[in-house]
TITITI-421380 format. One record per residue (C-alpha): residue in one letter; x, y, z. Coordinates in steps of 0.05 Angstrom, whole numbers, plus 5000, padded with zeros to 4 digits. Each point is the difference from the previous one (the first is absolute). Layout:
% residues N
<'A' <X Y Z>>
...
END
This chain:
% residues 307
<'X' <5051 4523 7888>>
<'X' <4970 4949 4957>>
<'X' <4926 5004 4985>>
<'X' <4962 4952 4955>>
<'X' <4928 5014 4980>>
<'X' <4958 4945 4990>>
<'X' <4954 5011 4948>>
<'X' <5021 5051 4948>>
<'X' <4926 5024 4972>>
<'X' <4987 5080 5005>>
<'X' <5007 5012 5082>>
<'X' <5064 4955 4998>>
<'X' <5030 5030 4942>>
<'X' <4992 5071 5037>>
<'X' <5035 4981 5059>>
<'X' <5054 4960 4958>>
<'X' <5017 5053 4950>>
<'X' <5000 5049 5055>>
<'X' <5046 4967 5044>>
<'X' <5047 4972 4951>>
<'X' <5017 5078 5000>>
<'X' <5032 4995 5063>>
<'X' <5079 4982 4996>>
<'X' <4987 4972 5071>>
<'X' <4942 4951 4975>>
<'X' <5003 4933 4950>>
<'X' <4940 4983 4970>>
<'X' <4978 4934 4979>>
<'X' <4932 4985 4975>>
<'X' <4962 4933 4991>>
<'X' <4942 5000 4952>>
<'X' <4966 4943 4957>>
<'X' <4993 5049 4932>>
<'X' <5065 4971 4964>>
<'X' <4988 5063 4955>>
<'X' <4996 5043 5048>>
<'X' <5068 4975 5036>>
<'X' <5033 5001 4931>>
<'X' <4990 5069 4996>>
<'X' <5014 5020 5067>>
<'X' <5070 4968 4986>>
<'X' <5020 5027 4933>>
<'X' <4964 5071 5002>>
<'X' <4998 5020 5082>>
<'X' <4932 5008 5031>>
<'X' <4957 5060 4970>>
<'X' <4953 5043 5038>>
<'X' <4960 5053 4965>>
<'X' <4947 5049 5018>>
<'X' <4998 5034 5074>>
<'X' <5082 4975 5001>>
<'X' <5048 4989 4938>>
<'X' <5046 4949 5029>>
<'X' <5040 4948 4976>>
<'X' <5027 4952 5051>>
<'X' <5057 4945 4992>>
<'X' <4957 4941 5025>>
<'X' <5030 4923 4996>>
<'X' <4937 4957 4981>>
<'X' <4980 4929 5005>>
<'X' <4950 4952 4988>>
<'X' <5035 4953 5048>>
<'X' <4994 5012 5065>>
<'X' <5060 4943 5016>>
<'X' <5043 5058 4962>>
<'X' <4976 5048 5053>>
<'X' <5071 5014 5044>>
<'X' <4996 5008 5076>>
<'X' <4970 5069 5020>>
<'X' <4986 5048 5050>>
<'X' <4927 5017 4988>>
<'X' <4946 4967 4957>>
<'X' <4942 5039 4978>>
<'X' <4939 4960 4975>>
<'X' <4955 5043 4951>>
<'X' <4956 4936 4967>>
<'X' <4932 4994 4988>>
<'X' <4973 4980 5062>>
<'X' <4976 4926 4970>>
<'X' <5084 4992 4986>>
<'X' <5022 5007 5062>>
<'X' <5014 4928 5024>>
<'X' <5031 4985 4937>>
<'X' <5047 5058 4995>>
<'X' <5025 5000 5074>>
<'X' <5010 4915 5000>>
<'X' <5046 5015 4938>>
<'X' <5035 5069 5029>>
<'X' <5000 4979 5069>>
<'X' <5071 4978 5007>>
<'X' <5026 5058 4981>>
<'X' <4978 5028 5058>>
<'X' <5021 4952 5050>>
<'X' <5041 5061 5036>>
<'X' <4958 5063 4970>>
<'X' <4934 5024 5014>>
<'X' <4938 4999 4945>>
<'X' <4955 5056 5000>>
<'X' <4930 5000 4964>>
<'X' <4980 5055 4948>>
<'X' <4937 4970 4980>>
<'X' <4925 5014 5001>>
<'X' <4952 4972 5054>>
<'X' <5007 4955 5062>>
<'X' <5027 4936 5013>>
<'X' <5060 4998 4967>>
<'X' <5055 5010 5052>>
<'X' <4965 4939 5033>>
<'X' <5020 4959 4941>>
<'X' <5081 5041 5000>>
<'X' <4999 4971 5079>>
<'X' <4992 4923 4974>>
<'X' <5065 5008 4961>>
<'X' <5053 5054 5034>>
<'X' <5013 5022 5071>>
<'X' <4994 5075 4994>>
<'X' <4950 5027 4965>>
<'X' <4977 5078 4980>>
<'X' <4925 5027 4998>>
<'X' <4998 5054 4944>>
<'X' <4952 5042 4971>>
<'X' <5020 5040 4934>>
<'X' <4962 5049 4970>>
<'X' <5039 5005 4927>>
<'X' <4967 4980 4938>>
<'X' <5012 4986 4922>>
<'X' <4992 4943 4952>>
<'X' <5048 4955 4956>>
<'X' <4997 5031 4924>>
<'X' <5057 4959 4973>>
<'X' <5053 4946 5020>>
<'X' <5052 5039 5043>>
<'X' <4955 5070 4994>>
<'X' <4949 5020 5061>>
<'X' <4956 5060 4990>>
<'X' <5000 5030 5065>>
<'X' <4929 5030 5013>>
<'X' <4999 5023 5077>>
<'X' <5052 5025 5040>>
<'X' <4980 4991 5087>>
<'X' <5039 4977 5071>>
<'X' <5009 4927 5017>>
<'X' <4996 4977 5087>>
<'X' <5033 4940 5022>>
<'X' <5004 4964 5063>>
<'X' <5013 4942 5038>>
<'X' <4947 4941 4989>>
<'X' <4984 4983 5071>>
<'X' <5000 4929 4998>>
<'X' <5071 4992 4964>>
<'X' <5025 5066 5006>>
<'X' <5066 5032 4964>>
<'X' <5032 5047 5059>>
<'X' <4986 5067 4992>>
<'X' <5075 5016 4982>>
<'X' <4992 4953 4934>>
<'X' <4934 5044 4986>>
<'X' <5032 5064 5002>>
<'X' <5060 4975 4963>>
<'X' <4952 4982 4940>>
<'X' <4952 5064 5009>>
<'X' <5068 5040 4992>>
<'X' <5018 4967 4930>>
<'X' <4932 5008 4976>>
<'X' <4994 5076 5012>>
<'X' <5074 5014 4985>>
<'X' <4977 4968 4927>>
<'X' <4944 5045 4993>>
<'X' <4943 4954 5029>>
<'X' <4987 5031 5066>>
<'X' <4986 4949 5058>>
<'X' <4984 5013 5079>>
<'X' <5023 4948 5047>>
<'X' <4949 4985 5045>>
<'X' <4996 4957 5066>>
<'X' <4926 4979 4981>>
<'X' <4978 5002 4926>>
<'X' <4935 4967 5006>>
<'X' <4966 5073 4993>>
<'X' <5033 5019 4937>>
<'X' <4987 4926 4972>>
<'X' <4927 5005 5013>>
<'X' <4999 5077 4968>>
<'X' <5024 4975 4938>>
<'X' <4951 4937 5001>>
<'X' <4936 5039 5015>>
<'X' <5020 5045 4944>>
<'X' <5010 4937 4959>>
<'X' <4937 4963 5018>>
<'X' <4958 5064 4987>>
<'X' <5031 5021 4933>>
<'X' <5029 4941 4956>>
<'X' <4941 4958 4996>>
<'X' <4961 5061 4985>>
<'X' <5043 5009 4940>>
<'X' <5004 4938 4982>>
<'X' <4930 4985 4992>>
<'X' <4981 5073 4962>>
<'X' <5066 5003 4965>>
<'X' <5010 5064 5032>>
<'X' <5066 5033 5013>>
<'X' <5013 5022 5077>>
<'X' <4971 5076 4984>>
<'X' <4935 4986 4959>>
<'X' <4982 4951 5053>>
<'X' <5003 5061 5059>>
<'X' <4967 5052 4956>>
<'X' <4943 4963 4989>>
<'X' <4953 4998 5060>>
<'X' <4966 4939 5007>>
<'X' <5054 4958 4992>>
<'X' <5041 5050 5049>>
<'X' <4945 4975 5057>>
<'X' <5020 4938 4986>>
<'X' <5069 5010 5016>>
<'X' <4987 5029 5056>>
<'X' <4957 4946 5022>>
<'X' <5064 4950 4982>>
<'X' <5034 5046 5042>>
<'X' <4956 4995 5062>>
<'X' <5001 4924 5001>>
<'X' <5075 5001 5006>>
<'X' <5005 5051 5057>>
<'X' <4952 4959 5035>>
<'X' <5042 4937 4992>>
<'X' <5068 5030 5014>>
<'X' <4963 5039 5060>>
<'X' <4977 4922 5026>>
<'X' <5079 4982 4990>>
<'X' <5028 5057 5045>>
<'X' <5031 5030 4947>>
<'X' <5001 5072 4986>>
<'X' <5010 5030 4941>>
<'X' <5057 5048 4983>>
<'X' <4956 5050 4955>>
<'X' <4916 4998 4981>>
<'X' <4999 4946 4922>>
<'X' <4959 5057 4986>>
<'X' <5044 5050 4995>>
<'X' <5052 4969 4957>>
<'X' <4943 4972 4946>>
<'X' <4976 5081 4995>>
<'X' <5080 5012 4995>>
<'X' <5012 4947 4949>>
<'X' <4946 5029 4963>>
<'X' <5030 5064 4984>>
<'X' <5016 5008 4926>>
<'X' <5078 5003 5020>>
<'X' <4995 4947 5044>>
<'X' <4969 4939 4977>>
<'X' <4931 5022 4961>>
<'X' <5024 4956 4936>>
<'X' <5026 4943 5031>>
<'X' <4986 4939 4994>>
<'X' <4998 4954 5061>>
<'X' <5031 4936 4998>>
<'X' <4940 4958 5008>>
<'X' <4973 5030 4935>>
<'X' <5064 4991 4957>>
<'X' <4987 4925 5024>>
<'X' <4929 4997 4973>>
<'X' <5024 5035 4941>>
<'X' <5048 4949 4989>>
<'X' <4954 4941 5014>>
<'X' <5052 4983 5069>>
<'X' <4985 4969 5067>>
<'X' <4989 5059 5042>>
<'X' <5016 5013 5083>>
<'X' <4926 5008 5022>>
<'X' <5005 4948 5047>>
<'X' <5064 5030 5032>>
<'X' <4951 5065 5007>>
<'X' <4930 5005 4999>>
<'X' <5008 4925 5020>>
<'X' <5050 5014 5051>>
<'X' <4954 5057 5037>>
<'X' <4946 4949 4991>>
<'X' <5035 4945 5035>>
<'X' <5015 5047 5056>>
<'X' <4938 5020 5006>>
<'X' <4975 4926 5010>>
<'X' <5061 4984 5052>>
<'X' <4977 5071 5039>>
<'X' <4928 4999 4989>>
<'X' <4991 5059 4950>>
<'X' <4951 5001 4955>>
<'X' <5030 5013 4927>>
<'X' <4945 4994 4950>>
<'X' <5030 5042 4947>>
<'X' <5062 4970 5004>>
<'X' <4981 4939 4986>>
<'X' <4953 5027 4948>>
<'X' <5060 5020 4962>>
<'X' <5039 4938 5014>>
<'X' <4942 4957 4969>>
<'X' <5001 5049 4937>>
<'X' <5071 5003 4985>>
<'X' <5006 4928 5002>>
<'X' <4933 4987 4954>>
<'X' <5039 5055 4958>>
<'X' <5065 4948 4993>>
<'X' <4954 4937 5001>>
<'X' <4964 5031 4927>>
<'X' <5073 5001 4970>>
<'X' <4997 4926 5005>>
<'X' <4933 4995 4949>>
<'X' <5025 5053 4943>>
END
């Protein structure tokens, strides 16, 4: 099997270094960090913290260099998206591409540029701490399933969710992932721009009770909208934020949206509190505080502009 990863930033490199263990599995991996690739090539790909791995990963900044494989799987920033599968795409003219990534709307864009495409939901989490070298932070399950409207068959899904937890990152096929999918996003929505904005890792945020209303709040608006959808969720947001709170867990992490701010980047909002907004609108669902949060998060990037 033959499995390139598209987009080689912390989630990416756990599923890449983790599969190139497999004798069964070649990895490719196509990022735009040249440094990053360089070090991939000469050194191996490095995981530390909840896994010590190092995985024999072939990187590349071209995606034209990218040979014919078997499975794609897409773990961009939701704003790269269209760029990364137009380059990757033909690759995959006779594999399937699965989505890793945070928030909605992104298998929509996979559809516009391959035939069979893979809804997924992952739950692991870490952070880039050097070219080739991936702190990995939080260790979690990963569903994938058909997307309805191009769908991989169900025989390609299992064949990938049988790599992933033979390398160590366990993954459930599932004949309808939309549940899982809009788990993970509530949690998201509810959390990230919360630390964002206070600078707050995941922990401090739930152990301090105002702001844990809020959440909860966040959280409400998204059941509502995924209720309006017909879609029903695979376990209560609520329950994984109090889990990821827990000091072995996730109480010091930070989420992704705040290593953005941190670093002054573009950040997903609009793929999350934006996406549960613009759901909202289509299904006509109130979401006040998620578009509260949108319109902060975005004044928050818009200030980078005038310092």
């Amino acid at each position: 099997m033959r499995v390139a990863i598209v987009g080689c930033g912390a989630v990416g490199s756990l599923f890449a270094a983790n599969l190139a263990q497999l004798d069964d599995v070649e990895v490719w991996a196509f990022d735009l960090d040249r440094q990053h690739v360089e070090a991939i090539n000469q050194h191996g790909l490095r995981l530390s913290g909840a896994g010590e791995v190092v995985g024999n990963v072939r990187a590349t900044t071209n995606a034209g260099e990218l040979p014919p494989g078997d499975f794609g799987i897409v773990a961009t920033k939701c704003m790269h998206t269209p760029s990364a599968i137009a380059a990757s795409a033909p690759a995959f003219a006779n594999g399937a591409v699965c989505s890793v990534q945070n928030g909605v709307g992104n298998e929509e864009v996979l559809a516009e540029h391959v035939e069979r495409v893979i809804r997924g939901t992952t739950f692991p989490a870490g952070r880039v701490i050097a070219p080739g070298h991936v702190q990995w932070d939080v260790k979690g399950d990963t569903t994938i399933g058909p997307f309805e409207p191009r769908p991989a068959s169900m025989a390609e899904v299992e064949r990938l969710a049988d790599a992933c937890t033979r390398a160590g990152m366990p993954t459930q096929a599932v004949a309808d992932a939309r549940g899982p999918q809009w788990r993970k996003l509530i949690f998201n929505a509810a959390t990230n721009p919360i630390g964002a904005l206070t600078r707050l890792t995941h922990g401090r945020v739930c152990e301090d009770a105002g702001l844990r209303r809020f959440v909860s709040e966040l959280v409400d608006e998204g059941k509502a909208v995924a209720a309006a959808q017909g879609i029903e969720l695979d376990a209560d947001p609520e329950e994984l934020i109090d889990h990821a709170a827990r000091p072995d867990v996730a109480y010091d992490h930070k989420a992704s949206m705040l290593q953005d701010v941190e670093a002054r980047r573009p950040t997903e909002i609009d793929y999350m509190n934006g996406g549960i907004a613009r759901f909202g609108r289509e299904y006509g669902i109130p979401t006040p505080l998620n578009d509260a949060v949108t319109a902060l998060i975005k004044g928050l990037e818009a200030s980078w502009g005038q310092t």
